[in-house]
C-alpha positions as CSV (number, residue, x, y, z in Angstrom):
1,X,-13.5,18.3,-5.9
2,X,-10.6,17.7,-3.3
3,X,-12.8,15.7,-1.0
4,X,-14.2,13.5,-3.5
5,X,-10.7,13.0,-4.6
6,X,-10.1,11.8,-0.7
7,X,-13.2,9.8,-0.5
8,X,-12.3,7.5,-3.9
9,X,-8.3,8.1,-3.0
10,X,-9.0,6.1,0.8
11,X,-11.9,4.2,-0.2
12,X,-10.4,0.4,-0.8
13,X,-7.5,1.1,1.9
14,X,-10.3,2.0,4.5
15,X,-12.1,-0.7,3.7
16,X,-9.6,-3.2,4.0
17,X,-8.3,-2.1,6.9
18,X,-11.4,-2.0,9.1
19,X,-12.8,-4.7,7.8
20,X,-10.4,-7.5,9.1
21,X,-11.2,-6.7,12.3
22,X,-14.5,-8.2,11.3
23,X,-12.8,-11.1,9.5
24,X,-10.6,-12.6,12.3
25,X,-12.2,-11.1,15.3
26,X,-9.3,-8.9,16.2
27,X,-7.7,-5.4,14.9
28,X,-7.2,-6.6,11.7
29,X,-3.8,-7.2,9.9
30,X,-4.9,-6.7,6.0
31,X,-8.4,-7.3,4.8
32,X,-9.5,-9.8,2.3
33,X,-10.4,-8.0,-0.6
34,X,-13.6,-9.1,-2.1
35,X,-13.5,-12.3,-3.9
36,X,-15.7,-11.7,-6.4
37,X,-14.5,-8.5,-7.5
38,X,-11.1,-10.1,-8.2
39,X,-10.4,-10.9,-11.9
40,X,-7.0,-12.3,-11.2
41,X,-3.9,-11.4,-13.0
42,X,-4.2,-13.8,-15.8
43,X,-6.8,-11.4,-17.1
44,X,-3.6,-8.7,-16.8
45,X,-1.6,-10.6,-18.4
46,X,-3.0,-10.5,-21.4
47,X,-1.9,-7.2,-22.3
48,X,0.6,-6.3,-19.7
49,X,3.3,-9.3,-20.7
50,X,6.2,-7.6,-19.7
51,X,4.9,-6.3,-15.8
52,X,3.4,-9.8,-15.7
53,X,7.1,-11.3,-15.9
54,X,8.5,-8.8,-13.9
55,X,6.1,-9.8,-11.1
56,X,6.8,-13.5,-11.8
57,X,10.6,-12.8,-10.4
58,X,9.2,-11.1,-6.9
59,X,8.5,-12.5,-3.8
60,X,5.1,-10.8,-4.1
61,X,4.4,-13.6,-6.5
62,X,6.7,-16.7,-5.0
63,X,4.8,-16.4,-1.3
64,X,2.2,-18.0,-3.0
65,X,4.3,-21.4,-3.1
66,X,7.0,-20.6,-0.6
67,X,5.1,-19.0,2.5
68,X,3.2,-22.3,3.3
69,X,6.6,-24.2,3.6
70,X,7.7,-21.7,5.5
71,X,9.1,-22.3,9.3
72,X,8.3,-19.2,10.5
73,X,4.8,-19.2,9.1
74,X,3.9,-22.6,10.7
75,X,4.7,-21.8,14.0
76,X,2.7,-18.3,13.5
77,X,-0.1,-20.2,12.7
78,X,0.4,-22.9,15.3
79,X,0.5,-20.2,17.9
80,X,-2.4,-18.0,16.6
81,X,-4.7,-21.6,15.7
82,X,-4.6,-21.4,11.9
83,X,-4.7,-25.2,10.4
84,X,-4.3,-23.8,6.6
85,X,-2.3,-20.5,6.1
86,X,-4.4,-20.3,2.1
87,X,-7.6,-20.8,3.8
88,X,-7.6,-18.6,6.4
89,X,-8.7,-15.2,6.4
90,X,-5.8,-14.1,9.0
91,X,-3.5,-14.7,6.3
92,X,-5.0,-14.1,2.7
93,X,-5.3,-10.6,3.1
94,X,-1.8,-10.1,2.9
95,X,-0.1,-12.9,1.6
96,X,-2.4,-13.7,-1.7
97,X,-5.1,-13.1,-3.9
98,X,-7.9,-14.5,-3.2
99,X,-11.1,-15.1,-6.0
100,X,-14.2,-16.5,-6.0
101,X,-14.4,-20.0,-8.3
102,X,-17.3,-22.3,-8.2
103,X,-18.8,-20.2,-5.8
104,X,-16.0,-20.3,-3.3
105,X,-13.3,-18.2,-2.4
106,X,-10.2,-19.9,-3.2
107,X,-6.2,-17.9,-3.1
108,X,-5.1,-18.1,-6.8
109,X,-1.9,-16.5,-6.5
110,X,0.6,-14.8,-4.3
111,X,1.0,-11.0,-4.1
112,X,-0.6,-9.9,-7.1
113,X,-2.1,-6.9,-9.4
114,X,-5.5,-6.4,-7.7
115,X,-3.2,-6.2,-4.3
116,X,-2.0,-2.7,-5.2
117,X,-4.3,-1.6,-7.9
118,X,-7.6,-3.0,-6.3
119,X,-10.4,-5.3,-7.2
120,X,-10.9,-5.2,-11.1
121,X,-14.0,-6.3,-11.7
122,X,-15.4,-2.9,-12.1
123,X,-12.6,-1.3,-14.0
124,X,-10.2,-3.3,-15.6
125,X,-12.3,-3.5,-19.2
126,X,-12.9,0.5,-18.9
127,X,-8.9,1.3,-18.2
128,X,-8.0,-1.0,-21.0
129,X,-11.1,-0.4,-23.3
130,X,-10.0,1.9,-25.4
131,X,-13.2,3.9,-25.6
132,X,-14.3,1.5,-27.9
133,X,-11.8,2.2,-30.3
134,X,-8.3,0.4,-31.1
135,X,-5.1,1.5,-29.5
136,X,-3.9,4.9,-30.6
137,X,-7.1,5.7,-31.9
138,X,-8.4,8.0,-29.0
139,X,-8.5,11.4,-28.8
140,X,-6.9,13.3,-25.4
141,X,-10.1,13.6,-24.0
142,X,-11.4,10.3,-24.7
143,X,-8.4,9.1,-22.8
144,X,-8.6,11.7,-19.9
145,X,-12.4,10.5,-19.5
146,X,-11.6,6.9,-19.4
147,X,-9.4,7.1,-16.9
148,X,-11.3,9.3,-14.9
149,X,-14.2,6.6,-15.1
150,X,-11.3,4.0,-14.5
151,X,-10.5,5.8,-10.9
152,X,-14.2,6.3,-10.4
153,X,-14.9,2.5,-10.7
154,X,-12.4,1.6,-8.1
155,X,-8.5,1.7,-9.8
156,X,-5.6,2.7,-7.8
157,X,-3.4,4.0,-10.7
158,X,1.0,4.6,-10.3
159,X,-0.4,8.3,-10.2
160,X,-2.5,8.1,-6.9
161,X,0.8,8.3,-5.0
162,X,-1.3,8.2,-1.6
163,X,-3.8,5.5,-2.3
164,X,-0.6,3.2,-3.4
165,X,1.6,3.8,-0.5
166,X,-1.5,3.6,1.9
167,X,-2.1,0.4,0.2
168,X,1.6,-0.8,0.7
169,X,1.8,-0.1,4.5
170,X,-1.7,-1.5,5.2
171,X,0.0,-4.8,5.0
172,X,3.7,-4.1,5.7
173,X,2.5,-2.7,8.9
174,X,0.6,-4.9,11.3
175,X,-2.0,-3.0,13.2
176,X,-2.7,-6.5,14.6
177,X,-2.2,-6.7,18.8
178,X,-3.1,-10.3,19.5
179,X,-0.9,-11.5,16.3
180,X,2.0,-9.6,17.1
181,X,1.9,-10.5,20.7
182,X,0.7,-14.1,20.5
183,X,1.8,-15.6,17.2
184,X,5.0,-13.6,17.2
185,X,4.3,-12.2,13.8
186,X,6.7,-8.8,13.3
187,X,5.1,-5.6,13.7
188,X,5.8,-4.4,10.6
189,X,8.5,-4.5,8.2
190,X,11.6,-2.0,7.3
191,X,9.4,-1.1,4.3
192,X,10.4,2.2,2.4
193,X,8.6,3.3,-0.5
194,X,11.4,4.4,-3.1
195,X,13.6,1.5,-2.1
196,X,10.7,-0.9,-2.0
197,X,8.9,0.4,-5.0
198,X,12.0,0.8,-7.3
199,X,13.5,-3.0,-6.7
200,X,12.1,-6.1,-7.6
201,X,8.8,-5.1,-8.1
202,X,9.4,-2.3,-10.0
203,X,7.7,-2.8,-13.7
204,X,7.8,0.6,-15.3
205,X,7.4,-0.6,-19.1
206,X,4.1,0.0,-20.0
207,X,4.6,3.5,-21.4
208,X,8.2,2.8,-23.4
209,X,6.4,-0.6,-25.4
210,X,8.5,-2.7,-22.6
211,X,11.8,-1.4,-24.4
212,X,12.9,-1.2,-20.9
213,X,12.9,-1.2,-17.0
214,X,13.9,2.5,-16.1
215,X,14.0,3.9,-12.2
216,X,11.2,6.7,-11.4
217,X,12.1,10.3,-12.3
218,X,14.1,11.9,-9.3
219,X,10.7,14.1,-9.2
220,X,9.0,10.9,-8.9
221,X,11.3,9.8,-6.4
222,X,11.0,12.5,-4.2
223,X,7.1,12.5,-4.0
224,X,7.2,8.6,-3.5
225,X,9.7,9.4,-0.5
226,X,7.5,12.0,0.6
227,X,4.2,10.5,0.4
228,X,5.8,7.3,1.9
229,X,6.9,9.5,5.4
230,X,3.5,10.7,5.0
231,X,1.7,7.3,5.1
232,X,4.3,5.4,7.5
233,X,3.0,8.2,10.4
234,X,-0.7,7.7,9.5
235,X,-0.1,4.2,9.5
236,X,2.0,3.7,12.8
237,X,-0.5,5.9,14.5
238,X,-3.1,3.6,13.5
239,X,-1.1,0.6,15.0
240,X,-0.9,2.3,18.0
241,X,-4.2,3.2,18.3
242,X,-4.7,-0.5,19.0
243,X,-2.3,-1.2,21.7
244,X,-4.1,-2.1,24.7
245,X,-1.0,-3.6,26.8
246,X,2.5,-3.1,27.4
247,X,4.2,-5.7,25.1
248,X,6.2,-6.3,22.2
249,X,3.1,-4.9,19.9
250,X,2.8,-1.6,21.6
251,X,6.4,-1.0,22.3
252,X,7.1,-1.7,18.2
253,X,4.1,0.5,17.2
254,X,5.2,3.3,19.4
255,X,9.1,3.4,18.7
256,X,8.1,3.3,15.0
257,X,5.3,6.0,15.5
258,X,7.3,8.1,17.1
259,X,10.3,7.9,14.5
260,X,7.9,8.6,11.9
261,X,6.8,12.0,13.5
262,X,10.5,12.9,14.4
263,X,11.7,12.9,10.5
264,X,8.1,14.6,9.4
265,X,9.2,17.6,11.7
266,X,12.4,17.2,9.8
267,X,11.2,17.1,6.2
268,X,9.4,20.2,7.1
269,X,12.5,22.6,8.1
270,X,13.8,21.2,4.9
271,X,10.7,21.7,2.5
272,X,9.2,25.7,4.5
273,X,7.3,26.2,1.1
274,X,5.4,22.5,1.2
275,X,3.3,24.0,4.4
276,X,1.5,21.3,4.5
277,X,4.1,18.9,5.7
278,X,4.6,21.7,8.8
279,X,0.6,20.8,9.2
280,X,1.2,16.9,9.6
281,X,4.2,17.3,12.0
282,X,2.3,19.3,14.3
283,X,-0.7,17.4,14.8
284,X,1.5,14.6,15.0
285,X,3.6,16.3,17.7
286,X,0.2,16.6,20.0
287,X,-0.6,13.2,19.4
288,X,-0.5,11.0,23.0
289,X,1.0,7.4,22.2
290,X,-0.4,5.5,24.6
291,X,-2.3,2.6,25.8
292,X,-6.2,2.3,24.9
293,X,-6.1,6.2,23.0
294,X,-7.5,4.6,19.7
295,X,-10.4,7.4,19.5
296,X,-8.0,10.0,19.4
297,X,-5.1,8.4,17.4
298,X,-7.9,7.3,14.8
299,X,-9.0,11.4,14.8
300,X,-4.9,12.5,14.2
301,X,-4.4,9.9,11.6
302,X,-7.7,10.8,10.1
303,X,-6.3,14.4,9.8
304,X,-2.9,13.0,8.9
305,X,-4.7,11.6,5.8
306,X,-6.1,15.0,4.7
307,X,-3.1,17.0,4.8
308,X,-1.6,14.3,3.1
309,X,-3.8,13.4,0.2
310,X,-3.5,17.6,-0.4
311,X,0.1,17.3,0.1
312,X,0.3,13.7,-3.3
313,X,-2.4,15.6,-5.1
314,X,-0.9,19.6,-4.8
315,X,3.3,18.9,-5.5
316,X,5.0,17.1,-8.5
317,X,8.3,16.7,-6.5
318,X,10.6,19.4,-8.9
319,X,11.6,22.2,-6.0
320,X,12.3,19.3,-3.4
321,X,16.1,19.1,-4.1
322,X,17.0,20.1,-0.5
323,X,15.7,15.7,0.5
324,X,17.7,14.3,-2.5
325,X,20.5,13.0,-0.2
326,X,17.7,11.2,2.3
327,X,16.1,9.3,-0.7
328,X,17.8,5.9,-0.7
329,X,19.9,5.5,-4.2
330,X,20.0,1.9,-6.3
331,X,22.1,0.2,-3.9
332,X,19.6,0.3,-1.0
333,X,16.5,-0.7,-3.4
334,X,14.8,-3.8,-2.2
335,X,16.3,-6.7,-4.6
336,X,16.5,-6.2,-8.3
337,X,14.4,-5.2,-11.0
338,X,13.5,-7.3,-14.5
339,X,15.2,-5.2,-17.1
């Protein structure tokens, strides 16, 4: 059960990770998700009004009109040869939604729902179907079992702590050498999941009718704080594993890497009875981070993963008050919610 929980947890992040090394030739920085498995979130919208409007005020969704203007952008794509920033695959994966119309890919939108939830065309009818029946009408089961098919067919649901957060750093960091180095691109970004998750982009109204806006629960909080550590290590050992020369790229990666591991062996003093968090920081700890080591960076993060999807899947965050002062309150969140 667990590893077919890991297999359909990592499935979409793997793939879009390894496949942009295909894409542009280089270690990839975000995959292009299929194009024809995107729906697009018009087809979202239809139902989910109020997280649709909530998105609208993000810059998840304004990159899609903003980012080509953008200085910064140009002279990336100057540097690395990129004439169009929507049409090339360097770009898309990361910075917008990309669907196949008239039998060509073509970016729709910015930053958008099949970005963290994943491609829709095999699940988005079956998570809002109903079981055939209307709204309300379902028993317990009936709505167990669909969303159990729902996962199965692809969906990264709020729930799949893991899968989110591993979608989330797959693209706010930048396992991507020649970019970094070359096009000046940042390595990565400050990105935190509680204070990231729980500003702008935050749309928690599905469940209250949208009545409202709320914050996670502090148990919520917790396990997104956790999980996030988790991920940021994986991740950042991943970047590493990539380096191949002394330069900005590598040194980034490696600073970052090595931050990550120092506060996993904190969180673990903290949390004795969460062992598995002890697990992470000591494979971690024997981890070499160093030029051309990607075989055995790729083996500790693959372990890193394990322990960690055991870790989202095992805890619900209620006897981990001794973090609440680390996790970043309201005032640190990442711009401001639609209420």
């Amino acid at each position: 059960m667990f590893e077919a929980l890991l297999v359909r947890a990592t499935k979409f992040w793997l793939l879009k990770f390894f496949a942009a090394a295909v894409l542009v030739g280089v270690s990839g920085a975000g995959a292009i998700a299929n194009p024809d498995m995107i729906v697009g979130p018009n087809e979202c919208a239809e139902c989910h009004k109020k997280e649709t409007s909530a998105w609208q005020n993000t810059h998840h969704f304004s990159t899609f009109r903003e980012l080509p203007k953008s200085k910064e952008a140009k002279e990336i794509a100057g540097k690395m040869g990129v004439k169009r920033l929507k049409a090339d695959s360097l770009c898309l994966g990361c910075h917008f939604t990309v669907k196949t119309e008239k039998d060509k890919p073509k970016a729709i939108s910015g930053i958008s729902c099949e970005s963290c939830h994943a491609p829709g065309k095999d699940w988005y009818k079956l998570h809002s179907g109903f079981s055939g029946k209307k709204e309300g009408q379902e028993s317990k089961e009936e709505i167990a079992s669909r969303w159990e098919k729902s996962e199965a067919a692809g969906m990264i649901r709020p729930s799949m702590t893991y899968a989110l957060a591993k979608n989330c750093f797959s693209c706010h960091l930048v396992p991507n050498e020649e970019l970094v180095n070359k096009g000046g691109h940042a390595a990565g970004s400050p990105f935190e999941l509680v204070s990231w998750s729980q500003g702008e982009v935050r749309h928690n109204s599905w469940y209250n009718k949208g009545k409202g806006n709320p914050e996670a629960s502090l148990e919520r909080k917790r396990m997104l704080f956790l999980v996030g550590r988790i991920v940021e290590l994986e991740t950042a050992l991943i970047g590493v594993s990539k380096a191949t020369v002394k330069k900005d790229y590598a040194l980034k990666m490696a600073k970052r890497a090595s931050n990550a591991r120092k506060a996993m062996g904190s969180l673990a003093k903290l949390l004795p009875d969460a062992p598995e968090l002890a697990e992470i920081a000591n494979v971690a700890k024997a981890a070499k981070l160093k030029l051309n080591n990607e075989d055995a960076l790729v083996e500790t993060a693959g372990k890193i993963s394990v322990l960690g999807l055991k870790f989202a899947q095992t805890y619900d965050g209620s006897t981990f008050g001794a973090i609440d002062k680390y996790i970043p309150k309201s005032d640190k969140f990442k711009g401001k919610p639609t209420n």
